[in-house]
N, C-alpha and C positions, 0 to 999 in steps of 0.2 A: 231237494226236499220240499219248496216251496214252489215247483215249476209248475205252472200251467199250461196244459195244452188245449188249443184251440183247433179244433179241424173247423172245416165248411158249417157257417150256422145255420139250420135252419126256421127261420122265423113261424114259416106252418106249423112244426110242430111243439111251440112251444106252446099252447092252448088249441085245444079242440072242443069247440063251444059245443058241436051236438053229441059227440061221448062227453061231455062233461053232464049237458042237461039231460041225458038217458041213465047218469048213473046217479043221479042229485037224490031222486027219492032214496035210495038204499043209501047212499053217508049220511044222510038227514035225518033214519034211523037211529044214528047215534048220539043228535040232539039230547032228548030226554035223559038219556042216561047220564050225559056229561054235566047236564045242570043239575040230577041229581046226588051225583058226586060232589059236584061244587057246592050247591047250596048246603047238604049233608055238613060236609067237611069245612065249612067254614061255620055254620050252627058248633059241632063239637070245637072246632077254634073259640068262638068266642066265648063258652061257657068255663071253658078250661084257662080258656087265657086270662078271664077273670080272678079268679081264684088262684094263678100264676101271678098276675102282678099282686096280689095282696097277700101272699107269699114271698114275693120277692122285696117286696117293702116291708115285711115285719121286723117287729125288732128282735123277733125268737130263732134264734141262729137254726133251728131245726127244722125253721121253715124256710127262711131264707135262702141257705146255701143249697137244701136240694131243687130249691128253684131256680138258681144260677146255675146251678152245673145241666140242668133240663134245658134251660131257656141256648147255655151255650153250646150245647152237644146239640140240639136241632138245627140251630140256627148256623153250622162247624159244620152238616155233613149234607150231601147233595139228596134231596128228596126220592132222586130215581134209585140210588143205592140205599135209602131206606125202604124205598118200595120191593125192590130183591129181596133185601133180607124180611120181610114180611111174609111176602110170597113164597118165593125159592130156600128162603132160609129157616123159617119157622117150622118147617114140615121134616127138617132133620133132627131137633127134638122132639117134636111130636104131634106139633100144633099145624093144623089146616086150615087155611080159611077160603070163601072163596074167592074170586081176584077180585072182584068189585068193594068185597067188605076191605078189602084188604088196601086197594085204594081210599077210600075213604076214611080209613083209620090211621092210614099213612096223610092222605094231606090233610086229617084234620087235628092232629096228633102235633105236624110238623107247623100247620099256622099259627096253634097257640102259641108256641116262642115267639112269633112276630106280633101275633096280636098283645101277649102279655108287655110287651114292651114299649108298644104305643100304649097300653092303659095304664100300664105305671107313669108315662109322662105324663097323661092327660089328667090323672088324680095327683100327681104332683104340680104339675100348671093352678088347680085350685088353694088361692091361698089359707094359709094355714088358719087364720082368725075366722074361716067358716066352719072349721071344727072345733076351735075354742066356742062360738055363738050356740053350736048346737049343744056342746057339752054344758054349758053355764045353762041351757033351757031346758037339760034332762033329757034331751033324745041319749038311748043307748048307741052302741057302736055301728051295729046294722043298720038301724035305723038312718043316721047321720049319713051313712054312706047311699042309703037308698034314696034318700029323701033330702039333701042337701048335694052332696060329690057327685054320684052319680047323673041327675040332668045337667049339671055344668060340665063335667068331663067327656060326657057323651057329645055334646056340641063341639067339644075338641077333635076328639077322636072319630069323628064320622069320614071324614075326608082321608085318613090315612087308612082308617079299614075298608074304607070304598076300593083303595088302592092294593089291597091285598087281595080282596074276594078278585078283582079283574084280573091281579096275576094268579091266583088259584084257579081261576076260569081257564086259562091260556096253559095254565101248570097241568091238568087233566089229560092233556098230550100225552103226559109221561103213561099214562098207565095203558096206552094201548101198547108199553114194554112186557106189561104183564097179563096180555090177553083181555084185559075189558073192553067190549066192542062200543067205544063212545066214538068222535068224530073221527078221528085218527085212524084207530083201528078198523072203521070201514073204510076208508081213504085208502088204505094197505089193500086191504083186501082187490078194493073194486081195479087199482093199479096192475094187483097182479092179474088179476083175470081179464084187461083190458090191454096189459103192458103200455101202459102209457101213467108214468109215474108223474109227470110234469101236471097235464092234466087235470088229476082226480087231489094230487096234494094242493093244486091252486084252488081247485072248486075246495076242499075242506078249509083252506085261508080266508078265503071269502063266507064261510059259515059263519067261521069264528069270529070278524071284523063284525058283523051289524049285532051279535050277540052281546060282545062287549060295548057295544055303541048302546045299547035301550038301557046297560045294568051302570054304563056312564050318567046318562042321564037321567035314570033313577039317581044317581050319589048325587048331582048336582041339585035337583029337587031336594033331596033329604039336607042340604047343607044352606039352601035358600032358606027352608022351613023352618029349619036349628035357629037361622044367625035373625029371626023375621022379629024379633023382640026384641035386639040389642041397639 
């Protein structure tokens, strides 16, 4: 079940630097689209995830528990099989969409559970007597939140959702399951018409590593600039 077989290795062919660099320009093709998947789908994460933890922190059981049972049913089922039923499974009721929206509504639909749950920690990390301060001065609820909770939570939270957008970056993989031509899906492609899968999937590895290295060190910048007044 677990046997490995090894025949004769050979080292030549486990990278081919010039089919790698003849087929670079066409997987690089799928740059753009993967970061605007990403950035897409973690924009609808974080607006939704907002209003998910302040839902899941209320004290009105109606908002509450449909936001437990959301946050736990995403955060319970594997993205690529929600990605299916999006795609493949939506279109047996009756609904189409195309596979890119479809990506994006799946991973930005699925990060809100994680995003809401780092922002519920992060608005509970602020202690409670800056909500009594702002109440005793008359700011309303919104307010208080915008203008008191919100920049101190936000300095919490910036490091953990740095940590999510880099695995939603990496997570975009999935949807070349459903036909979106982002880095993957040209990687596929260029493999089979080169037969050399080793190859074209290291060069798409190698995309993927300095991509996630500039949006690294973007988060490090944003969490120097946060903590620069404390």
């Amino acid at each position: 079940m677990f046997g490995i077989e090894v025949n004769e290795i050979q080292i030549e062919k486990l990278f081919n630097a010039e089919r790698a660099w003849s087929n670079l320009p066409f997987i690089l093709e799928g740059v753009p689209l993967t970061l605007f998947v990403a950035v897409i789908g973690m924009a609808i994460g974080l607006v939704l995830g907002f209003f998910l933890a302040l839902a899941r922190g209320s004290d009105h059981i109606w908002l509450r528990w449909p936001a437990r049972f959301y946050i736990s049913f995403m955060r319970g089922t594997p993205i690529l099989v929600y990605l299916f039923v999006l795609y493949f499974g939506l279109p047996v009721v009756g609904v189409k969409m195309p596979a890119t929206l479809a990506a994006i509504i799946g991973f930005g639909t699925n990060s809100a559970a994680y995003i809401a749950e780092i922002n519920r920690a992060s608005l509970n990390s602020v202690p409670y007597g800056q909500w009594e301060s702002a109440r005793a001065l008359g700011f309303t609820y919104w307010k208080t939140i915008r203008r008191i909770i919100m920049p101190q939570a936000t300095r919490i939270a910036i490091p953990p959702l740095g940590n999510v957008f880099l695995d939603l970056l990496k997570a975009t993989s999935l949807a070349a399951m459903i036909s979106v031509p982002e880095i993957l899906n040209k990687a596929q492609i260029a493999a089979g018409r080169t037969v050399d899968s080793m190859t074209m999937y290291i060069t798409a590895a190698l995309i993927y590593w300095p991509l996630t290295m500039v949006f690294s060190a973007l988060q490090d910048y944003l969490e120097k600039r946060s903590n620069r007044y404390l």
